[in-house]
Backbone as CSV, one residue per row, in Angstrom:
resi,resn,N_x,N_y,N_z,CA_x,CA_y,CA_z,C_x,C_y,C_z
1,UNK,55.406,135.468,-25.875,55.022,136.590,-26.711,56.177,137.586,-26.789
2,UNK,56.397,138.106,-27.997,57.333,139.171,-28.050,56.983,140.317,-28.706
3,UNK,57.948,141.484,-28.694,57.782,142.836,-29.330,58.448,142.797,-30.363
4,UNK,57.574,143.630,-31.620,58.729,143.689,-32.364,58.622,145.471,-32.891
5,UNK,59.667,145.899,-33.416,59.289,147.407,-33.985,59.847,147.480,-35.239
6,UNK,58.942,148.485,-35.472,58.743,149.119,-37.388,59.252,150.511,-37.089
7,UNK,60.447,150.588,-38.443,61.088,151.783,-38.255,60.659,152.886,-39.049
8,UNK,60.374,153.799,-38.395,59.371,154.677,-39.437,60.051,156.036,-40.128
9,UNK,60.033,156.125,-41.522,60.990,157.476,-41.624,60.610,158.788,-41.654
10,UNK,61.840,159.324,-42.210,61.740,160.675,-41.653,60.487,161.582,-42.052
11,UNK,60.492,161.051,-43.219,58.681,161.658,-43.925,57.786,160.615,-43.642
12,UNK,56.723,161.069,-42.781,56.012,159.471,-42.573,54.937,160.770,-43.401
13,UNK,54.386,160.230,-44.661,52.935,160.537,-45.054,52.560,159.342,-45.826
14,UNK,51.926,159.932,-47.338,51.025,159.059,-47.784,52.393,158.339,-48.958
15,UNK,52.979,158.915,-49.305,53.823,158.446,-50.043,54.910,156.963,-49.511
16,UNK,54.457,156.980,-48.424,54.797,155.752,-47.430,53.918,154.794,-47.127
17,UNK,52.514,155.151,-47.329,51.396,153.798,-47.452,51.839,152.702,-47.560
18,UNK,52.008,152.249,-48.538,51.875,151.098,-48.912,53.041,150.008,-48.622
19,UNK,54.419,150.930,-48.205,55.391,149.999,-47.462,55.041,149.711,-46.174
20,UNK,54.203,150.806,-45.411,53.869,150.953,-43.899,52.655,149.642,-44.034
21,UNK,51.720,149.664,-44.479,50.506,148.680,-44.787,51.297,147.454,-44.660
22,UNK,52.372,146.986,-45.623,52.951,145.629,-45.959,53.502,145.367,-44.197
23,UNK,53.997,146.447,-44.182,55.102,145.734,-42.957,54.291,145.669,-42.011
24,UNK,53.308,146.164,-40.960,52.343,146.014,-40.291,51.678,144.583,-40.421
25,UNK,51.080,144.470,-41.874,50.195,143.210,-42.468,51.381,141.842,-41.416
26,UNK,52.299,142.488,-42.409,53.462,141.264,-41.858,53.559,140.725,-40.036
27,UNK,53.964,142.024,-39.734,53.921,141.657,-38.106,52.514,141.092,-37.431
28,UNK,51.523,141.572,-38.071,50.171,141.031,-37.389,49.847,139.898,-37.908
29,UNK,50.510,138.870,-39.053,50.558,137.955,-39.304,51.143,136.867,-38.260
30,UNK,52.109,137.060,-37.607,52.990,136.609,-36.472,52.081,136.559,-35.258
31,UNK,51.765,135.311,-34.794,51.110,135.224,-33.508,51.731,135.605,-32.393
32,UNK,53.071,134.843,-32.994,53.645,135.222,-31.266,53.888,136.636,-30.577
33,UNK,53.885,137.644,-31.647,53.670,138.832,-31.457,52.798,139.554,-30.267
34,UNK,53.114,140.213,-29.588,52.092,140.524,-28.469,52.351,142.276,-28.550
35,UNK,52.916,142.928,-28.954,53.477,144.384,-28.980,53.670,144.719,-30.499
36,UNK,53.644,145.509,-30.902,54.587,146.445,-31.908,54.605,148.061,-31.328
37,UNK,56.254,148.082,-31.517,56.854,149.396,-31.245,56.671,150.474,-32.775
38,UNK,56.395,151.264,-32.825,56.559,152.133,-33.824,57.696,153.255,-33.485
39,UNK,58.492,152.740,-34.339,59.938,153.750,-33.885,60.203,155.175,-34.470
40,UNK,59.651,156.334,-33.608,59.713,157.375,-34.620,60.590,158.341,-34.156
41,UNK,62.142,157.347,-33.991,63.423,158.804,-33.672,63.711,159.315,-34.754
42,UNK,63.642,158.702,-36.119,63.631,159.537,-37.299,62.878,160.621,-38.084
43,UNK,61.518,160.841,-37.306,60.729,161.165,-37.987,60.694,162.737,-37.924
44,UNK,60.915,163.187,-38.700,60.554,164.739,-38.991,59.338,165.429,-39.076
45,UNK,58.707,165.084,-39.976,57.543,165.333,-40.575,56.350,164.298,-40.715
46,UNK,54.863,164.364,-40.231,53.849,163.388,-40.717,52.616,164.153,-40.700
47,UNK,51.665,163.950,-41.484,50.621,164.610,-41.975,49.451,164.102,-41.437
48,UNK,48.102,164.379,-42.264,47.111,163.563,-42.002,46.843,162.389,-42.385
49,UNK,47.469,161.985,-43.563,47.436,160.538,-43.495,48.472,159.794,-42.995
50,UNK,49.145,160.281,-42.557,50.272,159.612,-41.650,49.141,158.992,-40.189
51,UNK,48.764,160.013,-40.019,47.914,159.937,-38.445,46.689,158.993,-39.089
52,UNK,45.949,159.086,-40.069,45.017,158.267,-40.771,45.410,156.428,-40.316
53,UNK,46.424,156.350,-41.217,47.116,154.784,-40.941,47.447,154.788,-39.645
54,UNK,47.625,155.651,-38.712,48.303,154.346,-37.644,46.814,153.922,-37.142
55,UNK,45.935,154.876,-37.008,44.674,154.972,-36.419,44.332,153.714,-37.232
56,UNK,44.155,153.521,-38.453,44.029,151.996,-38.928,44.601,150.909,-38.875
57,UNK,45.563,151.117,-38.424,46.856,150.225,-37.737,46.385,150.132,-36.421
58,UNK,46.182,150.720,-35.702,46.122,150.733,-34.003,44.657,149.696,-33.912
59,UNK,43.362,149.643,-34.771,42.084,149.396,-34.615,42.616,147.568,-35.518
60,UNK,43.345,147.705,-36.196,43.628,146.318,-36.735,44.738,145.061,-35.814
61,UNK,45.633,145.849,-35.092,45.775,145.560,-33.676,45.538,145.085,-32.847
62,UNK,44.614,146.203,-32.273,43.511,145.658,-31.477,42.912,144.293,-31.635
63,UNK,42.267,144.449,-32.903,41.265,143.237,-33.112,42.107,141.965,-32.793
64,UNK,43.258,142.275,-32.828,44.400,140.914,-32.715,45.098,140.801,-31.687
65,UNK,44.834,141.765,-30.435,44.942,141.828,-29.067,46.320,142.262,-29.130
66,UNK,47.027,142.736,-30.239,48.583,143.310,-30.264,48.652,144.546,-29.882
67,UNK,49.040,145.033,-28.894,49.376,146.814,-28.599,50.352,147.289,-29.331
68,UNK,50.121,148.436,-29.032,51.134,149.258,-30.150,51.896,150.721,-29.341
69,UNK,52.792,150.604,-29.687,53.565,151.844,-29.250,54.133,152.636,-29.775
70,UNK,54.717,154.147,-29.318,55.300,154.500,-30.064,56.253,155.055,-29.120
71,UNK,57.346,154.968,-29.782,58.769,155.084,-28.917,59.789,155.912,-29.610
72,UNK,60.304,157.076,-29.313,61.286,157.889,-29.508,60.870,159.164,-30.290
73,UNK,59.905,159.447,-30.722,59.248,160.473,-30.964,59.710,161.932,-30.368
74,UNK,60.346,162.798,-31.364,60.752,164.196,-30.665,59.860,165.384,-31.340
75,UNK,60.036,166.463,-30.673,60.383,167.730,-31.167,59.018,167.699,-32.158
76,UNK,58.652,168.163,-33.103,57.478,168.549,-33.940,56.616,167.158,-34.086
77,UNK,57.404,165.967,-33.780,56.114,164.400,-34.108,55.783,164.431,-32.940
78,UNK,56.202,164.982,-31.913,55.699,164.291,-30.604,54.527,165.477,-30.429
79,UNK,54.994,166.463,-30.918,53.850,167.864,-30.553,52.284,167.644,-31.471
80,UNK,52.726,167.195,-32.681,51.582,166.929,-33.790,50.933,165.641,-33.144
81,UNK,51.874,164.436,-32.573,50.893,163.489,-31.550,49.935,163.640,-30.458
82,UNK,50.497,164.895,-29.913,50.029,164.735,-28.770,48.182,166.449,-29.263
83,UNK,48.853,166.946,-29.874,47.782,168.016,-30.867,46.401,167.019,-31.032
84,UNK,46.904,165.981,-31.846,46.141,165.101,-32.192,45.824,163.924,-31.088
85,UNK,46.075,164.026,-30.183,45.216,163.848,-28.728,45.746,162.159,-29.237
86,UNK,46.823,161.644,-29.927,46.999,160.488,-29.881,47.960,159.551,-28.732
87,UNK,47.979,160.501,-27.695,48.150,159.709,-26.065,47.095,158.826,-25.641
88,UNK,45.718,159.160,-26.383,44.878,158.600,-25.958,44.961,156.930,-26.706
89,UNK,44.854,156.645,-27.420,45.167,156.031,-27.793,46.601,154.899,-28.328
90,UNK,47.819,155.517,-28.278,48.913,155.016,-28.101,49.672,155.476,-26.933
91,UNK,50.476,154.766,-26.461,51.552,154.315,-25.396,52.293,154.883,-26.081
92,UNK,52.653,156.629,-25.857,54.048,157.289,-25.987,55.058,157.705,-25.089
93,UNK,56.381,156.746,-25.749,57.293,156.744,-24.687,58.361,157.409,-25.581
């Protein structure tokens, strides 16, 4: 089993749907998959539907026994993560 990570940019909102949806779809297509990293050293800014999708991402996951992480997160994403009590649910490193 391996990890793989999705690089997330600097605006993660809704205007990013539908590339974020594809590439996810993609990795959870992959069995051998056992992890996905969500890489957010770029990220500046994310909203409520930013937080919407991963939460639908994280529960589609699941169902496929793939964990999910999120890794490199600073400064205003890590504060709006953790606001939004999403330690509970993701592995932030």
């Amino acid at each position: 089993m391996s990890e793989k990570s999705l690089q997330i940019p600097e605006r993660f909102d809704f205007g990013y749907h539908k590339e974020f949806t594809e590439q996810y779809q993609t990795l959870l297509e992959d069995k051998t998959i056992s992890e996905i990293a969500l890489d957010f050293s770029k990220v500046g800014y994310l909203d409520s539907s930013a937080l919407g999708m991963m939460v639908l991402f994280q529960k589609k996951a699941k169902n496929q026994n793939v964990s999910v992480r999120i890794r490199g997160a600073k400064e205003s994403a890590r504060e709006i993560l953790q606001i939004a009590n999403f330690d509970r649910l993701f592995d932030i490193s």
